[in-house]
C-alpha angles and dihedrals in degrees: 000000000000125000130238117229118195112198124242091255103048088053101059094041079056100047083046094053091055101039087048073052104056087042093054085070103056103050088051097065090040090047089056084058091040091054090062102053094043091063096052111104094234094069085071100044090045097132094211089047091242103186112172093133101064099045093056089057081047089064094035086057090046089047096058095036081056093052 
């Protein structure tokens, strides 16, 4: 039987899709949190800028657009 040989490269795209797939799972459940704080006045009037928020819909956008 012949044996199946997967190069070096291809193995680790592979291994990048699942784990930004994995991850994919779990900003989404923290972006639908995070919808609901970004839309809090408060986060607008925060004096430090704090945007965590935000950022965290950013990577959710930059996941998807990935995969």
């Amino acid at each position: 039987m012949a044996r199946r040989t997967i190069s070096t490269a291809k193995r680790k795209e592979g291994k990048d899709h699942w784990a930004l797939k994995k991850m994919a799972l779990g900003i989404v459940e923290s972006a639908k949190h995070c919808r609901e704080c970004v839309q809090m006045p408060c986060m607008e009037a925060c004096p430090r800028k704090i945007r965590i928020a935000q950022k965290i819909q950013e990577i959710e956008r930059l996941v998807h657009a990935y995969l």
